[in-house]
C-alpha positions in Angstrom: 0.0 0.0 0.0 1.3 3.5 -0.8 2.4 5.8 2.4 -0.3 8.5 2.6 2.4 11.5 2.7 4.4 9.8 0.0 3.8 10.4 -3.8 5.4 8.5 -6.7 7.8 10.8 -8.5 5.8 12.6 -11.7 8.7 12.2 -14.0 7.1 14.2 -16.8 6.6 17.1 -14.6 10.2 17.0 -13.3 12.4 16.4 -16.6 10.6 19.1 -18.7 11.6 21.9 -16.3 10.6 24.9 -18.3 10.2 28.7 -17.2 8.9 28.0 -13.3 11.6 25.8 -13.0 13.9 27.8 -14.1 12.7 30.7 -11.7 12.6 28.1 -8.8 16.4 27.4 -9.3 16.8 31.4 -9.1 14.8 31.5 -6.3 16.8 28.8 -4.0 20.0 30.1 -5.4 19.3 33.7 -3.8 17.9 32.4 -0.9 20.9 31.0 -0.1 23.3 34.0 -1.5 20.8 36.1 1.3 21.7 33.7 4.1 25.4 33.8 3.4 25.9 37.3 3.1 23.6 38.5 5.4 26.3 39.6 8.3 28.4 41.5 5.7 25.6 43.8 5.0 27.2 46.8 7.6 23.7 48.7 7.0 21.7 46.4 9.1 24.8 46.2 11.7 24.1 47.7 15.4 21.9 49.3 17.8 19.7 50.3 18.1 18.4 47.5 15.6 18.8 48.4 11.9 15.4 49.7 10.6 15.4 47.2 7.5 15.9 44.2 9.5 12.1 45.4 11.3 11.1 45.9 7.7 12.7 42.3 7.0 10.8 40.9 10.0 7.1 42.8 9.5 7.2 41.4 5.3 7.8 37.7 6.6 5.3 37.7 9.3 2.7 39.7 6.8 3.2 36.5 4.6 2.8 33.8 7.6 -0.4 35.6 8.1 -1.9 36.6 5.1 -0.8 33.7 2.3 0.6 30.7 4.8 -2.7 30.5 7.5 -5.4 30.9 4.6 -4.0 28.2 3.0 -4.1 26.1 6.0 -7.4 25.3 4.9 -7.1 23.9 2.4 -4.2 21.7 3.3 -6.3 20.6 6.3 -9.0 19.3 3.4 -6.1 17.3 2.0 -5.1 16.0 5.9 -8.9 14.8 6.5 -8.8 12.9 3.4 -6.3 10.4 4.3 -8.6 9.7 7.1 -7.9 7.3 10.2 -7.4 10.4 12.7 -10.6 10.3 13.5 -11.6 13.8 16.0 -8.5 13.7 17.9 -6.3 15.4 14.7 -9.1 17.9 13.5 -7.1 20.6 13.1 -3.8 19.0 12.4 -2.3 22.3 10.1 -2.8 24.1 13.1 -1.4 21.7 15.6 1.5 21.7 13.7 2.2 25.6 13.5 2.0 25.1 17.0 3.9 22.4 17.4 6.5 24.7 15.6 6.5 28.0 17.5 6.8 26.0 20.8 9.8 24.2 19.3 11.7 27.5 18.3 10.5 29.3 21.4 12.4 26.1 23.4 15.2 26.3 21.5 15.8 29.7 22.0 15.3 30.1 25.6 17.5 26.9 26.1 20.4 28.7 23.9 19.7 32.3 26.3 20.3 30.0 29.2 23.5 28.6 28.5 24.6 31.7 27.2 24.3 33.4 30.4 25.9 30.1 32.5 28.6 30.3 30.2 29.3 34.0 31.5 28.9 33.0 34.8 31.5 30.3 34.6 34.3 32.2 32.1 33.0 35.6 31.5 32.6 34.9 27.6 28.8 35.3 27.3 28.9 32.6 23.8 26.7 29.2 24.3 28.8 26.5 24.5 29.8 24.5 21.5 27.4 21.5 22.4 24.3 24.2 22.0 25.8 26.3 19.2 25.7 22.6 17.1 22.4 22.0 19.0 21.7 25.4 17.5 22.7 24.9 13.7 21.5 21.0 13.4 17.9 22.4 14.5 18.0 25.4 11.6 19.6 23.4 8.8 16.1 21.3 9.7 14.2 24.4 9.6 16.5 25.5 6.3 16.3 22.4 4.8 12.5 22.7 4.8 12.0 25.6 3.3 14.7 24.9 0.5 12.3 21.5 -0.5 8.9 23.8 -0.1 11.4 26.7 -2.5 10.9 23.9 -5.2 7.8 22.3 -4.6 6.1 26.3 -5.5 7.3 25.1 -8.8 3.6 23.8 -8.8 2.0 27.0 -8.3 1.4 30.2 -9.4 4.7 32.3 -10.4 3.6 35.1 -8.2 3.4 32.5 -5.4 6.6 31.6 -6.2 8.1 35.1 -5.9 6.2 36.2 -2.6 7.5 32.9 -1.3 11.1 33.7 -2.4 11.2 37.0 -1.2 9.1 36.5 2.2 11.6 33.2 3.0 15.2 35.5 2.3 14.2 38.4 4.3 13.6 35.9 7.0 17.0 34.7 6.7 18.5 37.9 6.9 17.0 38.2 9.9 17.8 34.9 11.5 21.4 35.5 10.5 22.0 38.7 12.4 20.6 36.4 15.7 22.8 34.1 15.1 25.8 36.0 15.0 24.6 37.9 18.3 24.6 34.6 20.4 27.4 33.1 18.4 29.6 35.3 17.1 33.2 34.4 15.2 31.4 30.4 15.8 28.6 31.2 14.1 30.8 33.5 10.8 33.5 31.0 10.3 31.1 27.7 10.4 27.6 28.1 11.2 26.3 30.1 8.5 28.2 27.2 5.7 26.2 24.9 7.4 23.1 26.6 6.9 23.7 27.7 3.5 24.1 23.8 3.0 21.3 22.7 4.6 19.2 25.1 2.4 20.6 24.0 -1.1 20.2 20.5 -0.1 16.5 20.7 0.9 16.2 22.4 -2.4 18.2 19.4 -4.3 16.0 17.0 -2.1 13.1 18.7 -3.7 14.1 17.8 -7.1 14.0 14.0 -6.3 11.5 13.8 -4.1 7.7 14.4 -3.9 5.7 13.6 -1.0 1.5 14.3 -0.8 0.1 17.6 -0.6 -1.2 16.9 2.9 3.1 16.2 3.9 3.7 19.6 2.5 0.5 21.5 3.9 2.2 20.1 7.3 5.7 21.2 6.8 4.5 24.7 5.3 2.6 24.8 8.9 5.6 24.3 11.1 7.6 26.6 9.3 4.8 29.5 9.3 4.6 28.7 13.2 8.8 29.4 13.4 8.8 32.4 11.3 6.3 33.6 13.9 8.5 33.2 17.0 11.5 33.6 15.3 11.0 37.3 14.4 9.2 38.4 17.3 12.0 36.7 19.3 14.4 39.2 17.4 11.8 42.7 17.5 10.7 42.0 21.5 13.6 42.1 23.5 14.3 45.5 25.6 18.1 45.5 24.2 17.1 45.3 21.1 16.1 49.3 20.4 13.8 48.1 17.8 11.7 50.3 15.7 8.0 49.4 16.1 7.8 51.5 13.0 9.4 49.8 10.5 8.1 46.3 11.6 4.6 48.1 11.0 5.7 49.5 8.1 7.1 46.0 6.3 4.1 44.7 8.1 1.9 46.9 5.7 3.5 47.3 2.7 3.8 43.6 2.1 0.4 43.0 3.2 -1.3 45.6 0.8 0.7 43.7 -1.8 -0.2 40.0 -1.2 -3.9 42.1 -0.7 -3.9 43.6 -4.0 -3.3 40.2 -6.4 
């Protein structure tokens, strides 16, 4: 019997590549040029926090909430279909966004922790090297995941496509700037290869492999519940000196847009 969230490959679909394949490789490829330069951008460096890495963090929230949750909906009609959850997993999209925001809200707090135990102990306030790789194997997952759901927009419209693209490298931005705060010359010199990795291959794993549209409405879920956490994590502190602003403003802009089409 076939696994519900796995699909055979459709081998037409995938040798004749065409335009939207070409745009998808584009797409993965800058994502990950994003992600790897991201520190070197000396505009978005500093306190109080750079008022395009708000911006950054209001567009990818716009899109969690304005493209990813209404099409939760529809992936939940794909879920149900499978049957044999029965009550228990009625809203299983939603669980999983959940599931996701709780994950990346643990994570973080567990990485704050030993970051301030480790200033305690030698003064260096840097996580040890067991979280930092704790730290990086968790977001090559995360990266990963949104490199395979880069390719499988292939599928849809351009335009979803594009929103995806530019939504998704914005957020890296972002995430890279965190990383180098806890991390630091760790997180320049190794951590950011292996999340430029991790990103390509999800993207390659994405060529050879198809799973249902139910598997994808579930990963699109947990990643729309980690974008969530994972900018408001980076806007909320106190130390931060964001700019509630520009985080409005991004928020707007890119919500008139996905709005307007």
């Amino acid at each position: 019997m076939q696994e519900p969230y796995l699909q055979q490959p459709k081998t037409t679909e995938r040798s004749s590549r065409g335009y939207g394949a070409l745009c998808i490789d584009l797409a993965g490829f800058g994502a990950g040029i994003y992600s790897f330069f991201g520190t070197r951008l000396r505009l978005l460096a500093g306190l109080p926090r750079s008022i395009w890495l708000s911006i950054a963090g209001g567009v990818s929230v716009a899109y969690v909430f304005l493209h990813l949750f209404p099409e939760f909906s529809e992936g939940q009609k794909h879920i149900q279909d499978i049957g044999g959850f029965g009550g228990y997993l009625e809203h299983h999209v939603y669980l999983m966004a959940l599931i996701g925001l709780a994950f990346f809200y643990g994570l973080e707090r567990a990485v704050v922790k030993d970051k301030h135990e480790q200033e305690q102990k030698d003064g260096q306030k840097i996580p040890s090297a067991n979280v930092f790789w704790i730290h990086m194997g968790s977001f090559s997952i995360y990266n990963a995941l949104i490199g395979y759901l880069l390719f499988q927009r292939e599928e849809g419209a351009l335009e979803e496509l594009v929103l995806f693209s530019i939504a998704m490298a914005l957020h890296f931005i972002v995430n890279d700037f965190g990383f180098q705060e806890h991390h630091r010359e760790r997180y320049r010199r190794i951590g950011r290869w292996v999340l430029v990795i991790a990103l390509m291959l999800g993207w390659v794993v994405g060529y050879m492999v198809e799973v249902s549209e139910a598997a994808v409405a579930l990963l699109m879920a947990f990643i729309g519940g980690g974008v969530i956490l994972n900018v408001m994590k980076e806007e909320l502190p106190e130390e931060r000196k964001s700019r509630y602003w520009a985080f409005a403003l991004g928020t707007g802009l890119y919500a008139t847009l996905l709005l307007s089409l």
